[in-house]
C-alpha positions as CSV (number, residue, x, y, z in Angstrom):
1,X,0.0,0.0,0.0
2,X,1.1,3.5,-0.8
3,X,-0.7,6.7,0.9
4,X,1.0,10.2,-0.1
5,X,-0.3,13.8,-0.2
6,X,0.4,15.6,-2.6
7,X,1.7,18.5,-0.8
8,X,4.6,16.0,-0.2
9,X,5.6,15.5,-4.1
10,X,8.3,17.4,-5.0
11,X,7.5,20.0,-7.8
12,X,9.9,20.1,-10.9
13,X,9.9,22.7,-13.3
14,X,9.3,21.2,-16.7
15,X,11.4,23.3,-19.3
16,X,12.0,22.9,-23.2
17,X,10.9,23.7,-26.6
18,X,7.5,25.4,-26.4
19,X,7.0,25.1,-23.0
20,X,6.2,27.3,-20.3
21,X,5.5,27.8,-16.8
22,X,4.5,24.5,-15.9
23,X,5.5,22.1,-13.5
24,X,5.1,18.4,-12.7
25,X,4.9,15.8,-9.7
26,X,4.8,12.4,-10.4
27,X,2.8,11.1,-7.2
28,X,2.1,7.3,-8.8
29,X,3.7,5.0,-10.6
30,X,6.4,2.1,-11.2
31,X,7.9,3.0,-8.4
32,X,4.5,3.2,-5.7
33,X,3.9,-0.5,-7.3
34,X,1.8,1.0,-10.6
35,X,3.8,-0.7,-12.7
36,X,1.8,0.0,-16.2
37,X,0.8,3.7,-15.6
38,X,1.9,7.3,-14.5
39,X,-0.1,9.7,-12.3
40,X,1.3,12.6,-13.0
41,X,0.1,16.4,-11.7
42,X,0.8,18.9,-13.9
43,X,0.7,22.9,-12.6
44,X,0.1,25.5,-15.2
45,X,0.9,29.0,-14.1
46,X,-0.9,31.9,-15.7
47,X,0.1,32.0,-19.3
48,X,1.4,28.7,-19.0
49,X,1.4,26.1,-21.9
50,X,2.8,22.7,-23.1
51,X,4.3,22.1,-26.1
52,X,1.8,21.4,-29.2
53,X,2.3,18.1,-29.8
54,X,1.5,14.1,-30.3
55,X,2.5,10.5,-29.1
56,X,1.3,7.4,-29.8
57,X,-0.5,6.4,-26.2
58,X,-3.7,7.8,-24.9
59,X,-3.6,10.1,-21.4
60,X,-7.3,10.7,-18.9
61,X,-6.7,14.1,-17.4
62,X,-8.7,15.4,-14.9
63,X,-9.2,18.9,-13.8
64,X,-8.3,19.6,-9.8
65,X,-8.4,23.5,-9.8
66,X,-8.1,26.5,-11.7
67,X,-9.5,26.7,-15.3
68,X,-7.6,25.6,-18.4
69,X,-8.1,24.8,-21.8
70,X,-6.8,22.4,-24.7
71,X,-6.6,22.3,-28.1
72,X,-7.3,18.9,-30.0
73,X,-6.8,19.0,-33.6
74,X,-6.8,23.0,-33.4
75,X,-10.0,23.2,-31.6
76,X,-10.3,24.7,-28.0
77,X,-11.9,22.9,-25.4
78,X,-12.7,25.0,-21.7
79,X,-11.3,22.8,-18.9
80,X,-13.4,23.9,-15.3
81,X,-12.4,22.2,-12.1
82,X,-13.8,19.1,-11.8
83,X,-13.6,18.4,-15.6
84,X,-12.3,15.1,-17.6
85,X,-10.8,14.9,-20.7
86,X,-9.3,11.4,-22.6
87,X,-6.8,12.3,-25.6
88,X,-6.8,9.3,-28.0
89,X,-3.2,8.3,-29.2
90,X,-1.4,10.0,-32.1
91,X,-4.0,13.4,-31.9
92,X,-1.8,16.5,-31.5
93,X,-2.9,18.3,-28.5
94,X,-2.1,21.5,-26.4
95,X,-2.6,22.5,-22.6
96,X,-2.8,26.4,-21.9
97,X,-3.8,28.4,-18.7
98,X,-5.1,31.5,-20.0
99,X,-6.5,32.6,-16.4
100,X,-4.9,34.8,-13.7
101,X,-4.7,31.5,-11.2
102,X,-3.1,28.0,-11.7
103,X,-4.6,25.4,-13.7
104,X,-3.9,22.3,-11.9
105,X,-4.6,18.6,-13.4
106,X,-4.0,15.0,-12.9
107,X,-2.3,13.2,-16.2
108,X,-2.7,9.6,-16.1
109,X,-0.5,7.7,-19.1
110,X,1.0,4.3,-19.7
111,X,4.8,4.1,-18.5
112,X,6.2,4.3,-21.6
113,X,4.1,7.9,-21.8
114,X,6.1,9.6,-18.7
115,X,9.9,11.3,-20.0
């Protein structure tokens, strides 16, 4: 058994090529005895954004606070607190805090998803 808050989970900032202002904690996975997925929580500060991009596994998010938004094939989608999303495999995709406040969501992917 594995119990953890996440106000425990160290927060990295994630940096690279169209990124910015967003950080990541990895609260379950391989190593908490998940060995086929990654939890991952991902903080997006105001004007924050990931990289426009694609892979080939699917990822569930779900919304914890703050209000976000993400583009699927060039269309926006509103993401309120509280909200799910499921991006299918190979569909370029974007996450974007537009707000004042941080968008804060939960990133669940396969192993071979989390880099």
């Amino acid at each position: 058994m594995y119990i953890k808050s996440l106000d425990e989970i160290e927060k990295l900032e994630i940096t690279g090529k169209g990124i910015a202002n967003v950080r990541k904690q990895v609260p379950l996975g391989p190593a908490q005895g998940w060995p086929d997925h990654v939890v991952r929580v991902f903080t997006l500060g105001p004007g924050g954004h990931t990289p426009d991009h694609s892979h080939d596994w699917e990822h569930v998010n779900y919304v914890i606070s703050g209000r976000g938004q993400i583009e699927i094939d060039g269309v926006k989608h509103r993401l309120d607190k509280g909200a799910f999303a499921f991006v299918p495999p190979n569909v370029k995709h974007q996450y974007s805090n537009p707000g004042r406040e941080d968008f804060v969501m939960i990133c669940i992917v396969p192993t071979k998803g989390e880099y």
